[in-house]
N, C-alpha and C positions, 0 to 999 in steps of 0.2 A: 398170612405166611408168605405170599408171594410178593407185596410189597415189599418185605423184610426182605427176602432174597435178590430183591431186583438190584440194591442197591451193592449189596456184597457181589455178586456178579459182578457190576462193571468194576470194582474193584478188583475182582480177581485177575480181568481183562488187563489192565491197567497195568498191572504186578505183570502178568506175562510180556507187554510189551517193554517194561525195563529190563526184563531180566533177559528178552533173548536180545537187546543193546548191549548188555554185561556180558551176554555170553557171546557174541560177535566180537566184543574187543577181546576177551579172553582167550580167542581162538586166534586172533588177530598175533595175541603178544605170544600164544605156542610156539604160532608157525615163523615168529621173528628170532626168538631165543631159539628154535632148531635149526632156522636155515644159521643165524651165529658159528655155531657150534658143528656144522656141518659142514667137512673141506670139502671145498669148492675146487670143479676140474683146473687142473694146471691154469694159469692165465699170467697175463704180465703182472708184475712185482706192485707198481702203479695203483695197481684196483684192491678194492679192501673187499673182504667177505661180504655176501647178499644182506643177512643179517644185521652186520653192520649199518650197510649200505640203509635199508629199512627203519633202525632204530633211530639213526641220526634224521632222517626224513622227518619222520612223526615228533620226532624232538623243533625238529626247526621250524616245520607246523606249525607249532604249540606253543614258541614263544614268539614267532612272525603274527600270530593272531592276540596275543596280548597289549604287544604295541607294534602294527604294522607297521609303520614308516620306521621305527626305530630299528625293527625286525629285519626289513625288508636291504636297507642300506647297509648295514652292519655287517649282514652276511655278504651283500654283492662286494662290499673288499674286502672280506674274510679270503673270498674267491679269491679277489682281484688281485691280491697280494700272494695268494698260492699258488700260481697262475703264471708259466714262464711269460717272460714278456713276449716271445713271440705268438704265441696264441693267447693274450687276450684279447684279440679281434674277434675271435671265436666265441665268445662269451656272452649268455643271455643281455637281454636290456637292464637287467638290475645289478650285475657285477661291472656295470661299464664306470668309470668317473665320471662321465660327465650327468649320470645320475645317482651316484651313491653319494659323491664329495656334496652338492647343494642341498643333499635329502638330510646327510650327516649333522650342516651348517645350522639347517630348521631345528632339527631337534637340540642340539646344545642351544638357541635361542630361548625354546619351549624351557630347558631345564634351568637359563636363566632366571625367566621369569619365576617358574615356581620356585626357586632360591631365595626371591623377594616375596615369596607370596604374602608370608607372615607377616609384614610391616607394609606393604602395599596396600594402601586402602579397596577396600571392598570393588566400591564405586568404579573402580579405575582396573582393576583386575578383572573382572567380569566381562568384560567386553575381549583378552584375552583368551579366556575361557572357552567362551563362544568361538571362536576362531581355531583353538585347540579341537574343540569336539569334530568341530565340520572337517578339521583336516584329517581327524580320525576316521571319520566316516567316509572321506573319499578315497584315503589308503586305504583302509579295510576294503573296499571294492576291489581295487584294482588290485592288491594284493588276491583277492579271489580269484578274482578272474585273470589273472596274466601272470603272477609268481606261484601261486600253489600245483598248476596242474604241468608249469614245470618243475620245480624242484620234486614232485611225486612220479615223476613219468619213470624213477629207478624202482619202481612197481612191474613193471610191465620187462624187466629186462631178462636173457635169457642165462644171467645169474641168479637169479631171484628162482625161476622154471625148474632149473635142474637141482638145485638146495630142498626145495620143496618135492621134487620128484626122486630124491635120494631117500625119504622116509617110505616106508614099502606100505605104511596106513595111510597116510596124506595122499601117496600116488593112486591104491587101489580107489580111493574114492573119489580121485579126478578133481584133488582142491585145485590145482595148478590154474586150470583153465580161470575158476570163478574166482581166485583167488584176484590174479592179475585184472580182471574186469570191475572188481569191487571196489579194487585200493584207491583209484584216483578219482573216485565218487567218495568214498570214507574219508582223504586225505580233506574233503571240499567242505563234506560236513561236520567234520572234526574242526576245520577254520571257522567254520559259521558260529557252532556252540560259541567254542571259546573265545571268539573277535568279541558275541552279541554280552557273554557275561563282562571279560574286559573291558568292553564298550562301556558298563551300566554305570563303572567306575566315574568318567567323563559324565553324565547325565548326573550324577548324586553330585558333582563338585558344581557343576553349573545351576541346580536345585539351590546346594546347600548355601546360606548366607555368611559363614564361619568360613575363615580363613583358614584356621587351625585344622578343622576337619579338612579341610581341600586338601594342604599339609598331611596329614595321615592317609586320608584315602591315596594319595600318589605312590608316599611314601610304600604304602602296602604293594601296588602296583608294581612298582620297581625292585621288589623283595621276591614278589612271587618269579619276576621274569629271571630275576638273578639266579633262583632255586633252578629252574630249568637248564638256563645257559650251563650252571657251572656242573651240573648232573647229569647232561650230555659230553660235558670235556671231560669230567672223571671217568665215569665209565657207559658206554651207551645203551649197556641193559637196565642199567637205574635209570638212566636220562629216558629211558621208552617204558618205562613203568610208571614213573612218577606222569610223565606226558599223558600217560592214560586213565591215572586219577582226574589229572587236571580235565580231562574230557569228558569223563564221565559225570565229574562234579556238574560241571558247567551246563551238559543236557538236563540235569534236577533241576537246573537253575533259571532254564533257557526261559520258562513263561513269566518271571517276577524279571527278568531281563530287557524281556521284549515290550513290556509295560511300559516300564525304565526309558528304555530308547523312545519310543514313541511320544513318551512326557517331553523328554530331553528335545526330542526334535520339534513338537510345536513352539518348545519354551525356544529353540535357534531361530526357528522361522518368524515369530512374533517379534523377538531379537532384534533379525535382520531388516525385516522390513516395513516396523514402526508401525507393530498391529494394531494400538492403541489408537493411533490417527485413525482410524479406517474402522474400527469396531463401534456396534451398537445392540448394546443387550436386544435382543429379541423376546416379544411377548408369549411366544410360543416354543421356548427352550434355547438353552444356551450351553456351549460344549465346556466341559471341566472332564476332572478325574478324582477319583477318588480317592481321600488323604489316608483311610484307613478299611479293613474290610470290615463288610456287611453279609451278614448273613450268606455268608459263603463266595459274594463276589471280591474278589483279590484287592489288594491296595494297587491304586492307579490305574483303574481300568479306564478306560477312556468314553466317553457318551455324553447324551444331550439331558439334563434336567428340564421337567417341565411337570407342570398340573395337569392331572387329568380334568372328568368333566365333572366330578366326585369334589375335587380340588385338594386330592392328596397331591404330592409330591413323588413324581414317578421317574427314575434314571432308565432311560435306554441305553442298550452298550450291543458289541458284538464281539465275542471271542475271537480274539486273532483277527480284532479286526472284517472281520471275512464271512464269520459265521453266520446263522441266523442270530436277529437281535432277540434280544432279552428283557425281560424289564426289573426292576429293584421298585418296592414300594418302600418309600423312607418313613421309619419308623417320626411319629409324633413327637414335638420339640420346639422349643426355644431357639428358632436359627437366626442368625444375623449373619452381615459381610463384612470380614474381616479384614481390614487394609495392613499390607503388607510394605517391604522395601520395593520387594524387584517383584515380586506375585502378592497376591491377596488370596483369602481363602475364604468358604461360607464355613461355618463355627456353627456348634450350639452354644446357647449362654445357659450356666448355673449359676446363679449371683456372678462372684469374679470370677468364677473358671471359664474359663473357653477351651471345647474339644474340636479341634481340625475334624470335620466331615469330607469336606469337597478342595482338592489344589485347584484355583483358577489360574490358567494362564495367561501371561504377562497382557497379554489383549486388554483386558479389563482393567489395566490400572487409568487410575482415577472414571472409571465409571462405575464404582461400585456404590453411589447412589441411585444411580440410571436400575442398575441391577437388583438392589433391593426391593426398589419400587414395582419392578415388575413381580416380582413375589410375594407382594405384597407386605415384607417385614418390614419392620420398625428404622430406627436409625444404623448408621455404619458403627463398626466397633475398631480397636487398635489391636494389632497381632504382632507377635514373633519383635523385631530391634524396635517396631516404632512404640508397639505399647510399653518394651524396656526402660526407652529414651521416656517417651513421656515421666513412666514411675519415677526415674531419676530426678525428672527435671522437676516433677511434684513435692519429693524428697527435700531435693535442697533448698525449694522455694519456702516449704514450710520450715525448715530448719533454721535459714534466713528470716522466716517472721514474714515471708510476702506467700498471698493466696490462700494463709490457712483461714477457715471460717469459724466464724466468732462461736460460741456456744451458746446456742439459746438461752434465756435468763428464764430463772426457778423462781 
């Protein structure tokens, strides 16, 4: 009985920790829809309600953390251009030209190339790719840390105070104070979610070896940002409700995410620095991820396969990286190393089926004889375009009358 109950507990724990994330953003979007709706003391003509002031915040969040650099430039001459001329001296570092106009220039480049992506050979795009995600990941930084904690600081203003302290419930209970302390930590974490799931987009295109999907997944990308943009210009209580889906979403999402990123980023680093030169399977475990889940551990977790002393086949990993390690005993099978284009993978074989067990990254291409060996299996096998291309080239050999085998004589 206590078994039984141990595990519905941490379940229940679980459930309580999303729902009071739900009910903080719920309270979040109260006290933004009432400071709206709530006139604000006399002030100059200039200034729009707190409310407002708030929803367009969380909105610009929410698509600056989709695509940073796009986010980020887009808005600094949104400003720039709103902006008399004689005060835009005044103006953060991202409303300036002389970093919104080159930031502007990069991304119409970026949407060049995805414009060719479809007819661009694989081979030759990939290496774009790689160059996209990094530059993903260094905006997203700096948009963290240098655009979000200002454009949120209209959290803390004493518009925001007295709209909140106009409600006689909100006041009695002193949200004001925590209210203002909270926002531009939420404004941060709110960017993180949604940067890490947007992010994943970048990682699955640099994974995927189809062009056509790199095509959709962006496609999607630029659908979701347009939802936001154009639902903050219409109206900006839709634009800070739909923003708040999009956050919430994204927290569901943040651990199949951060998997993602982590894949994404050995797969840039091996990339960049011609991992394959420098790599040698090791007799005592070699780091992959995992192409599908197992017995409860996630697809893509990250860790070292090796044999125990037994000479099963044992996966180490660490939750978030950080945790204490774990171990996965792999279930009994037919495995072999799969050779890939740009990655290889360890497969089990069923006659001709191969199921992807393990993603190996790019490191291991062309040693994935070195790697068998150490595992002691059998020969390498063909995966994903090479074993395609082979079947093709099988196909029309035999079709042409060259390489088919005679039939034994009866």
């Amino acid at each position: 009985m206590l078994a039984k109950a141990a595990p519905l507990a941490k379940l229940v724990r679980v459930k309580k920790h999303n729902w009071l994330l739900i009910a903080l953003v719920l309270c979040l979007a109260l006290i933004a829809v009432h400071a709206a709706q709530t006139p604000a003391p006399a002030r100059p003509a200039a200034k729009s309600a707190p409310g407002m002031d708030i929803a367009q915040t969380v909105t610009t969040v929410t698509g600056v953390a989709i695509s940073p650099l796009l986010g980020t430039s887009a808005y600094g001459a949104f400003k720039w251009f709103r902006t008399d001329a004689s005060q835009r001296e005044k103006l953060p570092w991202f409303a300036q030209m002389w970093f919104w106009l080159p930031a502007l220039g990069i991304v119409g480049a970026v949407a060049l190339k995805d414009a060719g992506g479809v007819v661009v050979p694989t081979a030759l795009k990939k290496p774009l790719d790689v160059a996209e995600a990094l530059e993903n990941k260094v905006s997203g930084l700096v948009a963290a840390g240098a655009f979000v904690p200002i454009v949120a600081s209209v959290f803390g203003s004493d518009a925001v105070k007295e709209a909140v302290a106009g409600n006689a419930m909100f006041a009695a209970l002193g949200v004001s104070g925590i209210f203002n302390v909270l926002m531009v930590p939420f404004a941060i974490i709110a960017f993180a979610v949604v940067w890490l799931a947007a992010h994943a987009i970048n990682m699955m295109i640099l994974i995927s070896p189809f062009a056509t999907v790199d095509a959709g997944l962006k496609a999607f990308r630029t659908f979701l940002l347009s939802t936001v943009t154009v639902a903050g210009f219409a109206n900006p209580t839709v634009g800070l409700v739909w923003s708040l889906v999009i956050i919430v979403a994204s927290y569901f999402l943040a651990g199949w995410a951060f998997r993602l990123t982590v894949c994404g980023t050995q797969f840039i680093w091996d990339y960049l620095t011609f991992g394959r030169t420098r790599c040698k399977p090791g007799a005592t475990g070699n780091t992959m991820f995992l192409a599908r889940e197992i017995d409860k551990v996630p697809i893509r977790t990250y860790g070292t396969l090796a044999r125990n002393a037994a000479g099963e086949l044992v996966f180490t990993y660490r939750p978030w990286l950080l945790l204490a390690p774990r171990t996965l005993v792999m279930p009994k099978a037919a495995y072999a190393v799969g050779k890939g284009v740009f990655h290889s993978e360890i497969v089990t074989v069923n006659g001709e089926e191969h199921t992807a067990v393990f993603t190996l990254p790019p490191r291991y291409s062309t040693h994935e004889e070195a790697l068998s060996q150490v595992y002691g299996w059998g020969a390498t096998t063909d995966v994903g375009i090479v074993a395609g291309l082979k079947a093709i080239g099988r196909f029309i050999g035999e079709l042409c009358g060259f390489g088919a085998k005679p039939a034994p004589a009866v």
